[in-house]
Backbone as a ProteinNet text record, in pm:
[ID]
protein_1_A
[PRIMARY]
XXXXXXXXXXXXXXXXXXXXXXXXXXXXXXXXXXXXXXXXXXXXXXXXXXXXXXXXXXXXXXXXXXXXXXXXXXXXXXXXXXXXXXXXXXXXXXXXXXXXXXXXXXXXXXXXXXXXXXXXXXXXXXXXXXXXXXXXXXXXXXXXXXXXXXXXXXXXXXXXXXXXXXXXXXXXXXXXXXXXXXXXXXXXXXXXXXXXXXXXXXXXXXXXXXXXXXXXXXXXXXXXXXXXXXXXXXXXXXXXXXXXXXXXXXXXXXXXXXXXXXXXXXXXXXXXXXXXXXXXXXXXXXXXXXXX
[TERTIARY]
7653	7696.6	7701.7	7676.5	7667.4	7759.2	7788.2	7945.6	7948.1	7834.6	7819.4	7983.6	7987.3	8101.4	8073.1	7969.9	7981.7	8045.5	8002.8	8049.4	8203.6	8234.7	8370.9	8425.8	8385.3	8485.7	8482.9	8382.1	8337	8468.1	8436.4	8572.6	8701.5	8748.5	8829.3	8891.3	8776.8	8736.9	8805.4	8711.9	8754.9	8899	8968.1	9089.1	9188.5	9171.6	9235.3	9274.8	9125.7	9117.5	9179.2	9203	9290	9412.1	9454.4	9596.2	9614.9	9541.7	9651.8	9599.6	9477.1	9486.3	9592.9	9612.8	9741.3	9790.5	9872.8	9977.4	9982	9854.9	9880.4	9872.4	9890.1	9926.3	10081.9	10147.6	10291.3	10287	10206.1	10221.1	10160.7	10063.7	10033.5	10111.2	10209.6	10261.6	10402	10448.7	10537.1	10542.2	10362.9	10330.8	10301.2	10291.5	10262.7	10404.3	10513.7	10671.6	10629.2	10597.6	10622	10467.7	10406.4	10215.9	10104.4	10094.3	9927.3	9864.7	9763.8	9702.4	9603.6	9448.9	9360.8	9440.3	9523.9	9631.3	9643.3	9717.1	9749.2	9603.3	9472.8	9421.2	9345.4	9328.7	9232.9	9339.7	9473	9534	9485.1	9531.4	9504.7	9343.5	9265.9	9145.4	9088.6	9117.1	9032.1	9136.7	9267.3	9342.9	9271.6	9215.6	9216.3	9059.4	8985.8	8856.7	8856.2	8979.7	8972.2	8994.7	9149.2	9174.1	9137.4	9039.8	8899.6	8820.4	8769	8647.9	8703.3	8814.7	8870.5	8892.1	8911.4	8951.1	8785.6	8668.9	8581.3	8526.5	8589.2	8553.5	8573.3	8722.1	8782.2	8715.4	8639.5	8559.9	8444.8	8389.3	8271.1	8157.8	8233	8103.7	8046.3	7939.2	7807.7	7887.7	7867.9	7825.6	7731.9	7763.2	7627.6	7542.3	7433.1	7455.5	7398.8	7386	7386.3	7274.8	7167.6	7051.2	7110.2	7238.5	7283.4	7415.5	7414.8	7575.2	7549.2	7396.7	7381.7	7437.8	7383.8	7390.9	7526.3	7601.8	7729.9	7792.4	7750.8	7839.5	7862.4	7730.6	7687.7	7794.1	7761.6	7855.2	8036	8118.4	8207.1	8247.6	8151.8	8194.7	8210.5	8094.4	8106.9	8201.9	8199.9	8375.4	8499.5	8492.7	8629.1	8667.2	8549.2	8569.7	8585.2	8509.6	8512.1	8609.1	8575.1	8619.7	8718.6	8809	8937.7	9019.8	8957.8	9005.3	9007.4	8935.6	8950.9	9068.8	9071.3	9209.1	9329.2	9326.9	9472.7	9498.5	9397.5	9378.6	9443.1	9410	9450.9	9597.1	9629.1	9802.4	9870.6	9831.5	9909	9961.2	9869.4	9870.2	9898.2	9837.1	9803.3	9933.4	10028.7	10072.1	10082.1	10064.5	10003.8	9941.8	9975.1	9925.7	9743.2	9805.6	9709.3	9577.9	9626.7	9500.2	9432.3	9529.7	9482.6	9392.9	9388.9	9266.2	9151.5	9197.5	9055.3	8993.5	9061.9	8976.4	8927.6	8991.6	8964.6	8823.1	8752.9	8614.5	8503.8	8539.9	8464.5	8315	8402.2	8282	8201.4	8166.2	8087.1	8029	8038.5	7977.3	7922.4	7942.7	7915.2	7738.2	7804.2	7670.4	7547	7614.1	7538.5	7430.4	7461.1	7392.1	7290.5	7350.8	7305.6	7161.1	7172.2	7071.2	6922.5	7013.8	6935.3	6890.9	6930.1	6851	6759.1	6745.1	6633.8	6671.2	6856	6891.8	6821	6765.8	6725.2	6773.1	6912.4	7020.6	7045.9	7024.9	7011.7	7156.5	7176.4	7296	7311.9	7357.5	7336.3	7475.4	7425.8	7534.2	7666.3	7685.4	7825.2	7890	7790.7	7882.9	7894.5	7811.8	7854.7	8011.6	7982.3	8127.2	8206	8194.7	8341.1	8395.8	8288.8	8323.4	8398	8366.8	8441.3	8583	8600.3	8703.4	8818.2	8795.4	8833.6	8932	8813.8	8890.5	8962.6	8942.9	9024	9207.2	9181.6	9314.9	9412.5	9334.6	9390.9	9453.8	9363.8	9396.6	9524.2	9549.6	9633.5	9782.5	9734.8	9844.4	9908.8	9794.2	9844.9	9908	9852.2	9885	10016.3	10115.5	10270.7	10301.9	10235	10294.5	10245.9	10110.4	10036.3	10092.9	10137.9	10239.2	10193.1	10109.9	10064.2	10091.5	10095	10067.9	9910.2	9865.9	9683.3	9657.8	9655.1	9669.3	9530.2	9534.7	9491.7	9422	9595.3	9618.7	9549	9612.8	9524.2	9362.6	9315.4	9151	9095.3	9202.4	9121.3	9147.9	9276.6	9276.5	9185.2	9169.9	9068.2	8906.1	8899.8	8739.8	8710.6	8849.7	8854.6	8897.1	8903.3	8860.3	8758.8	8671.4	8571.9	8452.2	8494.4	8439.3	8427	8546.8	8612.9	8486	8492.2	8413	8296.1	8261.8	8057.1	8066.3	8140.3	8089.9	8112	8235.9	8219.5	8123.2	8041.5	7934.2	7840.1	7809.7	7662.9	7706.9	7811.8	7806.1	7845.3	7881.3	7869.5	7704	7652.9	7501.6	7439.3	7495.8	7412.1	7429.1	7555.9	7603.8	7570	7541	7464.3	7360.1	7266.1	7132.1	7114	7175.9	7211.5	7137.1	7076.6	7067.3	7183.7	7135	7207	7289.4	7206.7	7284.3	7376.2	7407.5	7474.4	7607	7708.2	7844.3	7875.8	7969	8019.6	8175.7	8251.7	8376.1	8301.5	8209.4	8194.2	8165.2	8058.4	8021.5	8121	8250.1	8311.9	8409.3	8420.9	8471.6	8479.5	8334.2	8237.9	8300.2	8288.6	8294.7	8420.1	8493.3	8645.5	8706.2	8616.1	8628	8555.5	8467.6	8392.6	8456.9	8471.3	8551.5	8685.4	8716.1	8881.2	8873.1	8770.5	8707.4	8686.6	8637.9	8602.2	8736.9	8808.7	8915.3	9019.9	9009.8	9122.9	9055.9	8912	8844.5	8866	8881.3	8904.5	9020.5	9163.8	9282.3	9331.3	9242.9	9261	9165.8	9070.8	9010.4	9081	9178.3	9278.3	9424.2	9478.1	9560.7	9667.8	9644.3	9792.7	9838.2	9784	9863.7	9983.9	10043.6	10176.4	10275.5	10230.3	10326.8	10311.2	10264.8	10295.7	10443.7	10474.1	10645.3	10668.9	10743.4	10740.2	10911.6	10940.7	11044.2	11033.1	11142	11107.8	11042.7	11036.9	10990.2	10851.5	10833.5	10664.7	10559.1	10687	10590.3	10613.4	10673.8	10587	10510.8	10537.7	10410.2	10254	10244.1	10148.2	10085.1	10151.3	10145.1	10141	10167.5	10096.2	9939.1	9981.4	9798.2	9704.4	9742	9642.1	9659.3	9726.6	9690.8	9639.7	9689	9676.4	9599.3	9592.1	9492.2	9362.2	9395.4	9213.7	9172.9	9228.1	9220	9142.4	9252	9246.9	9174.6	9212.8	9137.8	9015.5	9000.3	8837.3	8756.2	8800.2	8697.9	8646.1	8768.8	8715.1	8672.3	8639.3	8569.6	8426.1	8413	8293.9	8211.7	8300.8	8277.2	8172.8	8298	8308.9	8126.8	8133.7	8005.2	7863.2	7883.7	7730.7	7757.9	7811.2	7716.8	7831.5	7867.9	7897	7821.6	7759.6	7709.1	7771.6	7756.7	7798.4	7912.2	7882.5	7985.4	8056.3	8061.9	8167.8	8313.3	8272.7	8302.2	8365.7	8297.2	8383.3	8520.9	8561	8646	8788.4	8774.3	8904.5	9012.6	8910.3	8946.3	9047	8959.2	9096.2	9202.8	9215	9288.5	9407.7	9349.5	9466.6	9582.5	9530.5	9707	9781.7	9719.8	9795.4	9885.2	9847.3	9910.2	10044.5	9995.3	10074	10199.5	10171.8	10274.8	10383.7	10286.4	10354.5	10453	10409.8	10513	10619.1	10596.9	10737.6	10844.4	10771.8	10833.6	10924.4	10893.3	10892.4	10990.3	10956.8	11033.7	11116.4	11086.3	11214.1	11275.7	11284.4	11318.2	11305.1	11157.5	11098.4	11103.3	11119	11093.4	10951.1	10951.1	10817.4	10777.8	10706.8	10698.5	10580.1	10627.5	10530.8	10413.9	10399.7	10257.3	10218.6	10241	10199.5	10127.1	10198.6	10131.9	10003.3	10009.5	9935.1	9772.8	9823.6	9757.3	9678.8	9750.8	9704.9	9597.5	9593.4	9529.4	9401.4	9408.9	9304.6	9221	9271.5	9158.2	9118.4	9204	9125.1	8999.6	9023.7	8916.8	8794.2	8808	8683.8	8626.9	8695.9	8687.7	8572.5	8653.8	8591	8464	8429.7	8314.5	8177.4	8204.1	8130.9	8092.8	8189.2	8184	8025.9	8051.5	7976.8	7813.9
13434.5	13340.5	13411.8	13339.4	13427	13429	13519.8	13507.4	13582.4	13486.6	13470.4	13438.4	13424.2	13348.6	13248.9	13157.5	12987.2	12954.9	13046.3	12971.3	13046.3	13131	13172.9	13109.6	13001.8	12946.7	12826.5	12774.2	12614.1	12575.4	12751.7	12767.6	12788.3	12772	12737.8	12656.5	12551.8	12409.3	12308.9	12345.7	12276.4	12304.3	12429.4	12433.6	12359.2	12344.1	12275.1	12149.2	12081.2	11945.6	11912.7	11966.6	11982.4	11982	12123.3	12059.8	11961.4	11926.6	11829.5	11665.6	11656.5	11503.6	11504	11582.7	11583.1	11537	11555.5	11538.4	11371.7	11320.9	11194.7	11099	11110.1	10961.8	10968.2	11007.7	10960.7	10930.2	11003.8	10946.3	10790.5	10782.3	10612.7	10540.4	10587.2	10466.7	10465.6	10526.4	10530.5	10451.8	10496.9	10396.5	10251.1	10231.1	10063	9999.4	10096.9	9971.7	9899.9	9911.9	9806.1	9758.2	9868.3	9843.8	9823	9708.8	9648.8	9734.4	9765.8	9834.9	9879.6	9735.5	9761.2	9841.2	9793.1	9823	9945.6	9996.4	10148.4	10233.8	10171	10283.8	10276.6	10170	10146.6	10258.6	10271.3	10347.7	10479.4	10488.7	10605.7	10724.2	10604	10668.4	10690.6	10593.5	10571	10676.2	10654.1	10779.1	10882.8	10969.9	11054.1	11089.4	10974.3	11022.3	11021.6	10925.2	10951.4	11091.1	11108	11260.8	11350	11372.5	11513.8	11480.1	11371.9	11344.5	11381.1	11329.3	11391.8	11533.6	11594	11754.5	11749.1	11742.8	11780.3	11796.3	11607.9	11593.4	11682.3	11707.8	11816.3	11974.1	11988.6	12136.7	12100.7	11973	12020.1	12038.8	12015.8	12023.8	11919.4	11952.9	11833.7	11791	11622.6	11523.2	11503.7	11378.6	11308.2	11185.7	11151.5	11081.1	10916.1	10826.3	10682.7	10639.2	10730.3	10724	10731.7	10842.1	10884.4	10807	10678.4	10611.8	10525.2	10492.4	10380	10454.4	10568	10642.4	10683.9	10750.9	10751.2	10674.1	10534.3	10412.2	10389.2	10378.2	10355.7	10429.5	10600	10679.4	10664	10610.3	10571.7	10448.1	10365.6	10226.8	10295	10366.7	10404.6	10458.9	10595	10690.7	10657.7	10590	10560.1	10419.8	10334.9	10180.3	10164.6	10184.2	10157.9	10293	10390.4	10520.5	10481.1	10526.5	10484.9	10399.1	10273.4	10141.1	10117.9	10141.5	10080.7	10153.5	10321.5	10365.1	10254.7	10266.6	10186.4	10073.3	9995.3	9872.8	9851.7	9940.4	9941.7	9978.1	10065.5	10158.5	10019	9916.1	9784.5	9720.1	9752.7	9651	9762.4	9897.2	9981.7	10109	10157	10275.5	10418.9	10472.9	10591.8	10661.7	10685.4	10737.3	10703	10552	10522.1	10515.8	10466.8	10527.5	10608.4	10762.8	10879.5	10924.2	10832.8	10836.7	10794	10642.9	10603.4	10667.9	10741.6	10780.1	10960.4	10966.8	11082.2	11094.9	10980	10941	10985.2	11032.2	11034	11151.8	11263.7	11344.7	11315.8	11185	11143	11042.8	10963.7	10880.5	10958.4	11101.6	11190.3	11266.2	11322.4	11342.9	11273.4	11164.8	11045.7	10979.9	10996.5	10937.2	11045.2	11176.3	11294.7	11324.4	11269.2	11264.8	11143.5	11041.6	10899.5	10953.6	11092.3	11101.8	11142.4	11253.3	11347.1	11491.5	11497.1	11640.4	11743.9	11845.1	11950	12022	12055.4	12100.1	12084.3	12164.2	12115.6	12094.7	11960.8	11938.5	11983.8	12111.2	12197.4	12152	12140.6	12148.7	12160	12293.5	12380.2	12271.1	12251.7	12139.4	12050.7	11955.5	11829.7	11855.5	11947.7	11958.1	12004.6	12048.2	12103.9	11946.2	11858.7	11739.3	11650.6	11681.9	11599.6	11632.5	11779.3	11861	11790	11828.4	11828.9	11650.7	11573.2	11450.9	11427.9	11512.9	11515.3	11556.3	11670.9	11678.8	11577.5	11535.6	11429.8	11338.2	11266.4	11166	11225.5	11324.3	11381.5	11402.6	11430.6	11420.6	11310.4	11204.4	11037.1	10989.2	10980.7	10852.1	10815.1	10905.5	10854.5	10773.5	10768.2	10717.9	10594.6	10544	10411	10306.8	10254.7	10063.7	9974.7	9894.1	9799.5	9693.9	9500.1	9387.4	9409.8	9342.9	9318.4	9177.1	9194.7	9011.2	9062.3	8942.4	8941.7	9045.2	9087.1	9213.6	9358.1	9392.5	9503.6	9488.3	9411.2	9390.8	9440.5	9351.3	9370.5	9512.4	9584.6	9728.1	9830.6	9790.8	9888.3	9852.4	9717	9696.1	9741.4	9787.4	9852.2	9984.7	10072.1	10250	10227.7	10148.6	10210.5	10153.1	10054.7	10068.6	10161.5	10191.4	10336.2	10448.7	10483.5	10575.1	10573.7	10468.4	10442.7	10437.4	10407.5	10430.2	10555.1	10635.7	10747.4	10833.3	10787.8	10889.3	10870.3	10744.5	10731.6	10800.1	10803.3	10816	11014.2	11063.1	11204.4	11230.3	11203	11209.7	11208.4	11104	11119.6	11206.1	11211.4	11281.8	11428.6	11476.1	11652.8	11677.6	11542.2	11562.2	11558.9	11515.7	11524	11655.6	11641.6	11797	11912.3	12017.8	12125.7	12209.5	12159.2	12253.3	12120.1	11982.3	11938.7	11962.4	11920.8	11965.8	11892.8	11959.4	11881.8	11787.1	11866.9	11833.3	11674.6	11689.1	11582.7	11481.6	11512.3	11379.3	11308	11419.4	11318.7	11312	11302.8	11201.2	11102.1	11065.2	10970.9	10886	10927.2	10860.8	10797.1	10860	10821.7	10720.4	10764.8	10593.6	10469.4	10499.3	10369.2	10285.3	10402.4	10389.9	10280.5	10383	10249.9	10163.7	10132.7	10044.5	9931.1	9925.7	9863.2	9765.5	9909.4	9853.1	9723.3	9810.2	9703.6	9576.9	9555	9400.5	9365.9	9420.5	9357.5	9345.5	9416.8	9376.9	9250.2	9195.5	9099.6	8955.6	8957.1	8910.2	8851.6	8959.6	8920.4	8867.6	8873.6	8834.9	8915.3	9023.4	9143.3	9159.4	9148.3	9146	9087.3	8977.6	8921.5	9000	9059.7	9150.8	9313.5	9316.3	9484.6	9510	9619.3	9674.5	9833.2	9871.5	10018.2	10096.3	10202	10231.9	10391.8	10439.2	10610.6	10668.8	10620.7	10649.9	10603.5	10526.2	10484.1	10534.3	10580.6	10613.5	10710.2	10790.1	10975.2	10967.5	10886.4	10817.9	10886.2	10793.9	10772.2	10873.5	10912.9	11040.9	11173.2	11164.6	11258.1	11263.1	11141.4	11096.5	11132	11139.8	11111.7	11236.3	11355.9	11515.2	11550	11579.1	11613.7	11551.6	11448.5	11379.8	11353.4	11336.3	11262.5	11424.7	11383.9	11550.2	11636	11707.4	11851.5	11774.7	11712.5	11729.4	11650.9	11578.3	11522	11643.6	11703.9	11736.4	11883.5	11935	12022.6	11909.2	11860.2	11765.1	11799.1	11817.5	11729.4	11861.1	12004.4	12104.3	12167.2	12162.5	12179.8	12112.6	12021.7	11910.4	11992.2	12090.7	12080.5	12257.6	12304.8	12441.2	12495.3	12366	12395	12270.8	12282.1	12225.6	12086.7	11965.4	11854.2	11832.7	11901.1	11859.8	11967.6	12067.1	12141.3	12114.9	12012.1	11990.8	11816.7	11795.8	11664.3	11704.7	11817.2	11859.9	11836.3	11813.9	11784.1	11674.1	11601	11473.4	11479.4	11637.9	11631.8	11712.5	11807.6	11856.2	11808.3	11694.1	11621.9	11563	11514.3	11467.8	11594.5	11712.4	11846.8	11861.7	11860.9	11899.5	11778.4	11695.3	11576	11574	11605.2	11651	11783.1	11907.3	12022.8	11960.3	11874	11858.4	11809.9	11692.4	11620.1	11668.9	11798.8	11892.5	12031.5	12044.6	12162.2	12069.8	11917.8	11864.7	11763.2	11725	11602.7	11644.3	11783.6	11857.2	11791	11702.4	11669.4	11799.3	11768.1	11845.9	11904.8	11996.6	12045.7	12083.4	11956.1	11915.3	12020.5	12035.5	12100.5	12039.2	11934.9	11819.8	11844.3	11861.2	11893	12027.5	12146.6	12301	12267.9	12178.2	12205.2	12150.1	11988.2	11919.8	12063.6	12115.3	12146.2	12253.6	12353.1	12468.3	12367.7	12248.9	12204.7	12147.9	12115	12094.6	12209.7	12317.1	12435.3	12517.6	12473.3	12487	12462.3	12315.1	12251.4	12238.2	12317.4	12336.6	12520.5	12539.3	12705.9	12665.3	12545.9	12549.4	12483.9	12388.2	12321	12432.1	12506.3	12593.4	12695.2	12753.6	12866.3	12771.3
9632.3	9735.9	9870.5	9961.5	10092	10158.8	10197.8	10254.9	10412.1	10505.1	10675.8	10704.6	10808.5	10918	10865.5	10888.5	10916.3	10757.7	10665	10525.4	10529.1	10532.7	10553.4	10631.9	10746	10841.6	10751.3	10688.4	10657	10502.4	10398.1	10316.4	10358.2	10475.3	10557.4	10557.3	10644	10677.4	10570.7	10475.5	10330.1	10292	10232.8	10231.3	10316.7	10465.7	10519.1	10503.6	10497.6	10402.8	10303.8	10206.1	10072.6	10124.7	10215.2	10221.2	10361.7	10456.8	10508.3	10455	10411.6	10339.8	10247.9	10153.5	10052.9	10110.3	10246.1	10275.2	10322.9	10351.3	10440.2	10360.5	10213.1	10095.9	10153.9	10201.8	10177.8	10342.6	10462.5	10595.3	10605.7	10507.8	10525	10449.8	10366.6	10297.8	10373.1	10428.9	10539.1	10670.5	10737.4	10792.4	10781.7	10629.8	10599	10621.5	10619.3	10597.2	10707.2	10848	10932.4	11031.1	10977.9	11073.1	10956.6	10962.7	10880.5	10865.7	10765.1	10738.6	10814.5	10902.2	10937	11122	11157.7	11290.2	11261.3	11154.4	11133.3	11137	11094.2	11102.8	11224.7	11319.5	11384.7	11501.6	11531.2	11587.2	11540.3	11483.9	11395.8	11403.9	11439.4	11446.1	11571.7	11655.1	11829.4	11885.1	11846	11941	11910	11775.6	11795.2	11824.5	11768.5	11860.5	12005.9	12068.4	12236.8	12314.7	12216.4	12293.2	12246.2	12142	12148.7	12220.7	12238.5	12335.4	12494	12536.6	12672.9	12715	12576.5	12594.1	12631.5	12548	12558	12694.8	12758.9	12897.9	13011.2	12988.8	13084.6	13068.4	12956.8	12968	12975.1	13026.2	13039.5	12917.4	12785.7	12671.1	12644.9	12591.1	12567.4	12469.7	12498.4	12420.5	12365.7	12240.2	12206.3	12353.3	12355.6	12446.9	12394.6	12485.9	12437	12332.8	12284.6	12209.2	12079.6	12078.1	11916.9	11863.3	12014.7	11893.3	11824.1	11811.1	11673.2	11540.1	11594.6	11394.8	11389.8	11511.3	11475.8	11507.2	11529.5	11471.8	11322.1	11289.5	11124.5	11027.1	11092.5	11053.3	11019.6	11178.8	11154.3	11114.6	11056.6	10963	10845.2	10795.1	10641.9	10617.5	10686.1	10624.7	10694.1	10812.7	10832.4	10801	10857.1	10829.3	10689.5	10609	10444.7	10368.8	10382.6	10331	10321.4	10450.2	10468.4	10485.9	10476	10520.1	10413.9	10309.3	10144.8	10090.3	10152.5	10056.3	10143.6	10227.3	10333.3	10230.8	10224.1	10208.4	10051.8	9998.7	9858.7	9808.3	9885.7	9893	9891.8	9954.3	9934.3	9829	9727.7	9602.9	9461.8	9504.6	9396.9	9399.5	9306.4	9277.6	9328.6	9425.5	9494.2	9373.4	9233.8	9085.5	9105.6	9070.8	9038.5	9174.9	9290.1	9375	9381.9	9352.1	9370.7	9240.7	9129	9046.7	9086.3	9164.3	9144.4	9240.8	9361.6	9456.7	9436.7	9326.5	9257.2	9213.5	9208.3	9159.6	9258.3	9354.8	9502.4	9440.6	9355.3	9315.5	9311.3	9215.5	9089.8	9176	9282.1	9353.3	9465.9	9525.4	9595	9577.7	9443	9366.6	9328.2	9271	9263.5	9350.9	9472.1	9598.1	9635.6	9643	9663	9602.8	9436.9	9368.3	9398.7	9456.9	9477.6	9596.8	9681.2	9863.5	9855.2	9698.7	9662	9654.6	9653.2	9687.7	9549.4	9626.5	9553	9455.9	9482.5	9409.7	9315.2	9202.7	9040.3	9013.8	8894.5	8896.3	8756.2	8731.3	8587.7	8497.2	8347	8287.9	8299.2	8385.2	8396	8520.8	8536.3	8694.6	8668.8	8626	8548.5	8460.4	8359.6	8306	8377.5	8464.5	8595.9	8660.2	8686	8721.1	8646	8512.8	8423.1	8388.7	8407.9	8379.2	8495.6	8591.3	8717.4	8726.1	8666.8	8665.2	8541.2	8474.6	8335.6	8406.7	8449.1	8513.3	8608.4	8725.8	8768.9	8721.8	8577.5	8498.3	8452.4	8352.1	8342.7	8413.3	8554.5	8615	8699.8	8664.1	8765.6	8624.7	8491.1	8390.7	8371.7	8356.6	8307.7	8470	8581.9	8690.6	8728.5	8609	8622	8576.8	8665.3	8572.9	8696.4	8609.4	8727.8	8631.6	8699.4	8642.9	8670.2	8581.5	8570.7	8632	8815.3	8835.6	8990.2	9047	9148.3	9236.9	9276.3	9368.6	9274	9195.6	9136.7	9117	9086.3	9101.5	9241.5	9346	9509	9506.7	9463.7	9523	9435.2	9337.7	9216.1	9336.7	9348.2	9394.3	9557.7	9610.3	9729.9	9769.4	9665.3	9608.5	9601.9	9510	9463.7	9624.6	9674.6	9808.2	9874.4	9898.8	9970.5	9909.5	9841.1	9768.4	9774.1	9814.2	9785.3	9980	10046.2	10177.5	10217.8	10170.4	10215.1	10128.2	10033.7	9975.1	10051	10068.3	10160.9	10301	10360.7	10532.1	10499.3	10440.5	10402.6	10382	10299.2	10282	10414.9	10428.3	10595.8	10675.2	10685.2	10794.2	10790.5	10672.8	10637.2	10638.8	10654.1	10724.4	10868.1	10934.4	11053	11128.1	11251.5	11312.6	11294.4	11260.7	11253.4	11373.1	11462.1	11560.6	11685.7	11592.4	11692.6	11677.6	11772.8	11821.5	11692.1	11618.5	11504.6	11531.7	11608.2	11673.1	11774.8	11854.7	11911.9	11855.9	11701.4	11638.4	11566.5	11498.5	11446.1	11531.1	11672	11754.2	11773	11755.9	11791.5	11666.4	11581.7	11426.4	11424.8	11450.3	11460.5	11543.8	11678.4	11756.9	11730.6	11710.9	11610.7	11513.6	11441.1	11260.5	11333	11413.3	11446.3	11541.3	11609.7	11675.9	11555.4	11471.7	11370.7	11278.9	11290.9	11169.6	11273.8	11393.1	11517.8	11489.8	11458.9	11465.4	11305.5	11233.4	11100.1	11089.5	11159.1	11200.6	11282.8	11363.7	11436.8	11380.5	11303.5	11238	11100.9	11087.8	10951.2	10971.5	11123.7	11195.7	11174.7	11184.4	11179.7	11286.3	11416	11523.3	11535.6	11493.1	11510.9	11451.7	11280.7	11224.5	11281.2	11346.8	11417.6	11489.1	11365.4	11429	11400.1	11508.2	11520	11496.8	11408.6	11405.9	11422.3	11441.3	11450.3	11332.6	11213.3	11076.1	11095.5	11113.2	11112.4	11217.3	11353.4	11469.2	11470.2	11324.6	11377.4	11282.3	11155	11031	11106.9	11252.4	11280.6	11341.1	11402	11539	11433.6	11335.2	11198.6	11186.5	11140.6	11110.4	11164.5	11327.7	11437.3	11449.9	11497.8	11513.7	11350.9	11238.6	11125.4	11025.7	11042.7	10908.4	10966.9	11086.8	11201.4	11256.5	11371.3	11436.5	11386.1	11315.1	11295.1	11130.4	11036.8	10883.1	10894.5	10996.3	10997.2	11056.1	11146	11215.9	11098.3	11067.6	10933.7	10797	10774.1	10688.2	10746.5	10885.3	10949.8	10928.7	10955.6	10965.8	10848.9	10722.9	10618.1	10519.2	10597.6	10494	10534.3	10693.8	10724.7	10632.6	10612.3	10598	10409.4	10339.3	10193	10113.8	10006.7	9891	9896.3	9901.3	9912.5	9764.1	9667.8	9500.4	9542.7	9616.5	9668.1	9723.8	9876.3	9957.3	9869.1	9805.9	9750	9627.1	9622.9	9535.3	9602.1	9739.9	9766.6	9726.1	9685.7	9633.6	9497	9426.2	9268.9	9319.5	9465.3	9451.3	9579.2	9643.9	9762.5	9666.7	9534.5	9436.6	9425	9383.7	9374.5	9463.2	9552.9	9678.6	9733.9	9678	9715.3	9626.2	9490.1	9355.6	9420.3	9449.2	9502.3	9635.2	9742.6	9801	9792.3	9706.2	9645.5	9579.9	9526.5	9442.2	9523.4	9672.8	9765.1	9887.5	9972	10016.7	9912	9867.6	9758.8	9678.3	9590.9	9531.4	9387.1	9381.2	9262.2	9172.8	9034.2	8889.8	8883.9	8878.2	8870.5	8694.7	8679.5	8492.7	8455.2	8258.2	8256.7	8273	8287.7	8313.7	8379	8522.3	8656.3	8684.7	8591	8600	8476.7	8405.2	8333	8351.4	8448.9	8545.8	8632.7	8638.9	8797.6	8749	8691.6	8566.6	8557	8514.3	8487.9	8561.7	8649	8806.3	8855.4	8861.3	8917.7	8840.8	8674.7	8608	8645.8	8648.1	8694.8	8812.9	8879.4	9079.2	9036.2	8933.2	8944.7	8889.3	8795.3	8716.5	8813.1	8894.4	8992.5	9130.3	9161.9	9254.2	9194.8	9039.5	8999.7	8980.9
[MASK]
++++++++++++++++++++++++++++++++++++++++++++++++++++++++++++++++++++++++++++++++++++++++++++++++++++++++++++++++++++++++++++++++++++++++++++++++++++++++++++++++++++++++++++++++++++++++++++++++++++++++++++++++++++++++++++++++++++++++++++++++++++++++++++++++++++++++++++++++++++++++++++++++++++

């Protein structure tokens, strides 16, 4: 394995990802007590593609310019509009357990697409079973927390993960073919204002504007999101995708519940079960087996 700067910064990148998405299943469900879903993210996202794009302004660095925002429009419908608008969308109806399975699936629809682009990258035995492993653990560590009624609402939120999942596989795919040497910080700027450009019209389209309400709990909810989950964990996402293995870079996905378990356990002074260490052993298995 080569171990340049760009992949030492990009294994970085990725780690970062792991831990601050972990952290933002409990900043959006915090943020849902009193701000709609498509409202919460469309905030959530244009703020923070505005104020990177302004820093950018004030130094003077290149932009994309008006030729390249079709594609990073496209871009921010898929992973933020669908990606993330399907997890939001779902936290409504679905368990935090049980979300964090289904969106645990992201690998396997990652790869999947990867294979349908023509990726070269042999998808060998040992990785396939690291993939399986990997979600073996998760399962493991969501099931005693799955109690749903089987009605309505659980269908829309199961059929809006797995949305979530198929747009952010396709708009990742894309997005790593992308020129190599463009500003990565600027594109998923770009992405981010789009992405919540998008969600504000499916917010107002769905009529959440009347129920928008703000309390000190929800409005640092948000003001989380927007430095830490957008910010700073997209733009290492964005980082992270151009210069690591795409089934690499989708592993964050088994290990953002980890992290989410470890905090509950570190701030709430949750039990740290033997389920959870044993959970956790077993995702890193399959993180080591996909990695090799």
């Amino acid at each position: 394995m080569s171990s340049t700067p760009s992949r030492r910064l990009a294994v970085a990148a990725w780690l970062a990802v792991c831990l601050l998405w972990g952290t933002t299943y409990l900043a959006i469900r915090i943020a849902l007590e009193t701000i709609p879903p498509m409202l919460m993210g469309g905030m959530r996202w244009t703020t923070a593609g505005a104020c990177i794009l302004a820093v950018m302004r004030l130094r003077n660095d290149p932009i994309p310019g008006r030729a390249e925002w079709p594609a990073l429009a496209a871009l921010g419908v898929l992973l933020i509009g669908f990606g993330n608008g399907g997890v939001v969308w779902a936290e409504q109806t679905l368990p935090s357990g049980l979300t964090a399975l289904l969106v645990a699936v992201i690998p396997f629809w990652m790869v999947g697409v990867e294979r349908v682009a023509g990726d070269s990258t042999p998808l060998t035995l040992v990785r396939a079973l690291g993939l399986v492993v990997g979600f073996s653990g998760i399962l493991l560590l969501v099931w005693p927390e799955i109690a749903v009624e089987r009605g309505r609402g659980f269908l829309v939120g199961v059929a809006a993960t797995q949305l979530a999942c198929l747009g952010w596989a396709i708009g990742s795919s894309y997005s790593r073919r992308r020129k190599p040497t463009e500003n990565v910080l600027a594109v998923a700027a770009f992405q981010m204002l789009f992405g919540g450009l998008v969600m504000f019209a499916l917010g107002a389209l769905h009529a959440e504007w009347p129920r928008l309400a703000f309390n000190e709990r929800t409005g640092s909810a948000i003001v989380y999101l927007v430095v830490f989950g957008s910010v700073a964990g997209f733009s290492a996402y964005a980082y992270a995708l151009k210069h690591l293995p795409i089934a690499t870079v989708s592993l964050y996905a088994y290990v953002n519940p980890i992290i989410a378990m470890a905090l509950g356990t570190i701030i709430l002074d949750e039990p740290l079960s033997p389920r959870l260490a044993v959970a956790g052993c077993v995702v890193l298995t399959g993180i080591a087996m996909v990695r090799r």
